[in-house]
PyMOL commands that place a pseudoatom at each C-alpha (Angstrom):
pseudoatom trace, name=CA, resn=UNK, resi=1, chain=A, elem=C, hetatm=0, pos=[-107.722, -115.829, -61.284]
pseudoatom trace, name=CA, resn=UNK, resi=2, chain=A, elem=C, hetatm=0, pos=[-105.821, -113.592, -59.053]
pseudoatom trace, name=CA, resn=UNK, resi=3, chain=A, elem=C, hetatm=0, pos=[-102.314, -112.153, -61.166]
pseudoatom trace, name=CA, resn=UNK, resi=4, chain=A, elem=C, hetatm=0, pos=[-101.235, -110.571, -58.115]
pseudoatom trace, name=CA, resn=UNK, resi=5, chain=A, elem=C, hetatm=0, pos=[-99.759, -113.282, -56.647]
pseudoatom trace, name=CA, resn=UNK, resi=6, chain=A, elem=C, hetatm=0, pos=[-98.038, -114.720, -60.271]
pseudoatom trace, name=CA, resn=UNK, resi=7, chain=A, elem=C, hetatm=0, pos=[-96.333, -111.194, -60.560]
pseudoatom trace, name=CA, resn=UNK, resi=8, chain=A, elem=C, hetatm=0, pos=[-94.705, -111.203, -56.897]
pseudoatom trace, name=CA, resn=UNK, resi=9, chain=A, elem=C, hetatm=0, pos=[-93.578, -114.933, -57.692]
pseudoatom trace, name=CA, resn=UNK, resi=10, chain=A, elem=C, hetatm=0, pos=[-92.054, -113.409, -60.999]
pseudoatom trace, name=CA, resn=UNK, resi=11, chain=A, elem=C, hetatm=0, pos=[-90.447, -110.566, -59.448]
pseudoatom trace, name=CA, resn=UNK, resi=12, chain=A, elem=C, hetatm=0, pos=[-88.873, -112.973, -56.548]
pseudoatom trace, name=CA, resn=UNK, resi=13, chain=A, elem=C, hetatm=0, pos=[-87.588, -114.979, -59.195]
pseudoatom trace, name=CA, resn=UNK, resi=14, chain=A, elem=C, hetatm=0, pos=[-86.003, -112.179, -61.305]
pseudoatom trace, name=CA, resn=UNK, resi=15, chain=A, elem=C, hetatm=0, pos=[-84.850, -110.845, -57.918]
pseudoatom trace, name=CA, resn=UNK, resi=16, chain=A, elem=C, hetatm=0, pos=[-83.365, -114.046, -57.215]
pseudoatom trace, name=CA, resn=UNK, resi=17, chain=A, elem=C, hetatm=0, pos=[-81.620, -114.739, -60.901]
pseudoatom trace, name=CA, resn=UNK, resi=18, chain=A, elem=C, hetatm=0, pos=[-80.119, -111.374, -60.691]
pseudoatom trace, name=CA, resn=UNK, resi=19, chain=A, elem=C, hetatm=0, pos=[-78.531, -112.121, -57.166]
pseudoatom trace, name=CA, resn=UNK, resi=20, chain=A, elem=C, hetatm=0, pos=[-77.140, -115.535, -58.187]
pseudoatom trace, name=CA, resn=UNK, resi=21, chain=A, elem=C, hetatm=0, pos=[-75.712, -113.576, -61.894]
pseudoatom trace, name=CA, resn=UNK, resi=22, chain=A, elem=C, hetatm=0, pos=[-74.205, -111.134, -59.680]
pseudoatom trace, name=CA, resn=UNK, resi=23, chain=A, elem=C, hetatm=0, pos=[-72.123, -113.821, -57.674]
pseudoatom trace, name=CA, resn=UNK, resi=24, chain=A, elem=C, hetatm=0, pos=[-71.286, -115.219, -60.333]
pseudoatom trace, name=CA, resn=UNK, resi=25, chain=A, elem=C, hetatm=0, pos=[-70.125, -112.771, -62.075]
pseudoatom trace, name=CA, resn=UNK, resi=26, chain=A, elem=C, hetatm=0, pos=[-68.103, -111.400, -58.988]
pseudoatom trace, name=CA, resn=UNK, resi=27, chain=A, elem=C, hetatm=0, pos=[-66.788, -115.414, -58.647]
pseudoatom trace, name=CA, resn=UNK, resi=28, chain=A, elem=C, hetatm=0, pos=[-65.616, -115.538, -61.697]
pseudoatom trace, name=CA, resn=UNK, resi=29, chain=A, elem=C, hetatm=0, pos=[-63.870, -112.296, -61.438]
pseudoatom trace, name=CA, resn=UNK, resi=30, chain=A, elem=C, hetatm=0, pos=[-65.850, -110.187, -64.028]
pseudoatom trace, name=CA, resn=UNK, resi=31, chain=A, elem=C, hetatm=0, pos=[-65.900, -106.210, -63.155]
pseudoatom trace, name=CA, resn=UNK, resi=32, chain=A, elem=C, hetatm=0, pos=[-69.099, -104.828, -63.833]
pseudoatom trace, name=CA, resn=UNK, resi=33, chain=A, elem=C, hetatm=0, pos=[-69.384, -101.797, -66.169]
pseudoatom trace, name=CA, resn=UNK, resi=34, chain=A, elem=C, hetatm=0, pos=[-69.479, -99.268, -63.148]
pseudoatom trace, name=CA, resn=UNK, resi=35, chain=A, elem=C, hetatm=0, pos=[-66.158, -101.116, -61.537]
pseudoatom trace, name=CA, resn=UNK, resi=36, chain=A, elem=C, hetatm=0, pos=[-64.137, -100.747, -65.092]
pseudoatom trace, name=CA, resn=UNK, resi=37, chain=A, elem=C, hetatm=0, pos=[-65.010, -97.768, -65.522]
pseudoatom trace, name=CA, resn=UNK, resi=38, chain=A, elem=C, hetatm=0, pos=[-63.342, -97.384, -61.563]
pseudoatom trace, name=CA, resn=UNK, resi=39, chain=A, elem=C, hetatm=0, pos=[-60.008, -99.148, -62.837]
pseudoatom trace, name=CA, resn=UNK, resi=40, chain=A, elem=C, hetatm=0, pos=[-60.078, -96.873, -65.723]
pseudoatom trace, name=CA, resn=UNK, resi=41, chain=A, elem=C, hetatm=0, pos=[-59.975, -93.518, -63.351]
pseudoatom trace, name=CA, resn=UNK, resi=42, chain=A, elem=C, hetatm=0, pos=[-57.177, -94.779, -61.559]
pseudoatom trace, name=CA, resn=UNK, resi=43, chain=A, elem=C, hetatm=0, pos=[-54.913, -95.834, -64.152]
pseudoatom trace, name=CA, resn=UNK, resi=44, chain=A, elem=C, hetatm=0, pos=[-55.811, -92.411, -65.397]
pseudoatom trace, name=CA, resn=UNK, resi=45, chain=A, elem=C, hetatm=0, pos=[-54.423, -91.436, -62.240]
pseudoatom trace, name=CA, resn=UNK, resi=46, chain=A, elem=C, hetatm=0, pos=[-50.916, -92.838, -62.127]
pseudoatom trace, name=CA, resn=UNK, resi=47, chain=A, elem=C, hetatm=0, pos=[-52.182, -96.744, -60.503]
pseudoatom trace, name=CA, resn=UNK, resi=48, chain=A, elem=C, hetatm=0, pos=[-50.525, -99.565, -62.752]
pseudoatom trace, name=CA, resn=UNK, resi=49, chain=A, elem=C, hetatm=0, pos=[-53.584, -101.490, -64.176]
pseudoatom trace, name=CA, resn=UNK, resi=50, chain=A, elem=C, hetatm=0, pos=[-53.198, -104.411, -61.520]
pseudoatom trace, name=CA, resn=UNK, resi=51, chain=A, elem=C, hetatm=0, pos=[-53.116, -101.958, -59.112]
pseudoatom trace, name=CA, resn=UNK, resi=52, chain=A, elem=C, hetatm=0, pos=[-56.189, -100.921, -60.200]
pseudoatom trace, name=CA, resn=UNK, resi=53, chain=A, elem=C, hetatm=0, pos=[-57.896, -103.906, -60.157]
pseudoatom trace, name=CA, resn=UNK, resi=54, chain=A, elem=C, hetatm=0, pos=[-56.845, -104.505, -56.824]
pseudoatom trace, name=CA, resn=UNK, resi=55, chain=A, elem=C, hetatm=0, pos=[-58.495, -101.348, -55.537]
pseudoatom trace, name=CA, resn=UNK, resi=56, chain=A, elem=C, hetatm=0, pos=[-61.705, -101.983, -57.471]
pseudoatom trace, name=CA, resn=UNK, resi=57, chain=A, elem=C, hetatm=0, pos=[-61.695, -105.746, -56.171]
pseudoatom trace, name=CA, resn=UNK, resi=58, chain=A, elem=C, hetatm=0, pos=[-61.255, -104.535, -52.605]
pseudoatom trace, name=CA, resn=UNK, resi=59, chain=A, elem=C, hetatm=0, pos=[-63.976, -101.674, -53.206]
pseudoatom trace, name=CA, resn=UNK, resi=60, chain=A, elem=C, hetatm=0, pos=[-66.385, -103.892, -54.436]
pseudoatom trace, name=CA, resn=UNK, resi=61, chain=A, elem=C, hetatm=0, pos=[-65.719, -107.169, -52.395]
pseudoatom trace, name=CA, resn=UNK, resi=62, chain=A, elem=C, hetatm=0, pos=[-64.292, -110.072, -54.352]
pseudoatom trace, name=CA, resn=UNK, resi=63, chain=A, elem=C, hetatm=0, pos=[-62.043, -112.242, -53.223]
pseudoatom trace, name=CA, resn=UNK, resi=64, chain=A, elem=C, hetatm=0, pos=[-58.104, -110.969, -53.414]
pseudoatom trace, name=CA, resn=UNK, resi=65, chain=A, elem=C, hetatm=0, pos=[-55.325, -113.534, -53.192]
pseudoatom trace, name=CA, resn=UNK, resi=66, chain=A, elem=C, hetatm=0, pos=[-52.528, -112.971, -50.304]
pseudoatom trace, name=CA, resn=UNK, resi=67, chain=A, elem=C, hetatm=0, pos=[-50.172, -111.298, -53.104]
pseudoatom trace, name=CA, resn=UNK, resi=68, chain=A, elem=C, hetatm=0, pos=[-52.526, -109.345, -54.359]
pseudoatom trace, name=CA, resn=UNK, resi=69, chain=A, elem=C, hetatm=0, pos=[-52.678, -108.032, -50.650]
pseudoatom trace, name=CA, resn=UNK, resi=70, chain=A, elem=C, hetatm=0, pos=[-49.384, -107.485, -50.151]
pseudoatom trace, name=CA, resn=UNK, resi=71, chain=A, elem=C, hetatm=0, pos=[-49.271, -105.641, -53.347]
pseudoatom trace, name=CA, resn=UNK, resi=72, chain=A, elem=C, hetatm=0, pos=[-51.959, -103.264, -52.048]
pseudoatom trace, name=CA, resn=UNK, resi=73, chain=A, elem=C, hetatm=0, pos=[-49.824, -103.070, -48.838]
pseudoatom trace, name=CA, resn=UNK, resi=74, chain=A, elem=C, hetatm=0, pos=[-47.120, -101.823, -51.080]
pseudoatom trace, name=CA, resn=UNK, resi=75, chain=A, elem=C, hetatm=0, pos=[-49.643, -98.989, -52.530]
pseudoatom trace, name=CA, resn=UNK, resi=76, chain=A, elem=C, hetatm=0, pos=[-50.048, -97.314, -48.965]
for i in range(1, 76): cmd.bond("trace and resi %d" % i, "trace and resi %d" % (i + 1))
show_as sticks, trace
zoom trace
């Protein structure tokens, strides 16, 4: 029996859970550790914390709503 071919399968499919737990997560609206750590610096640096969160979202490529937009407008 050849395992060669079972472990690419495997690795496809963990490839291919971790994709569809990523958009999820970013669906859902769930920062990743790296990303709150991100919101974290900038309220450190003077951003409100939905300011914040609005950078990090546009950074990282969720969805924003139109007022979140104009908020960020606001920030520049």
């Amino acid at each position: 029996m050849n395992t060669s071919n079972y472990t690419g399968v495997a690795e496809n499919l963990i490839q291919s859970f971790g994709s569809l737990a990523e958009s999820i997560r970013k669906g859902l609206g769930i920062f990743s550790e790296k990303e709150n750590r991100r919101i974290h610096y900038l309220y450190s640096k003077g951003f409100s914390l939905e300011d914040a969160k609005i950078v990090a979202k546009l950074e990282n490529g969720y969805a924003v709503s139109y007022k979140e937009l104009k908020r960020f407008a606001k920030l520049l």
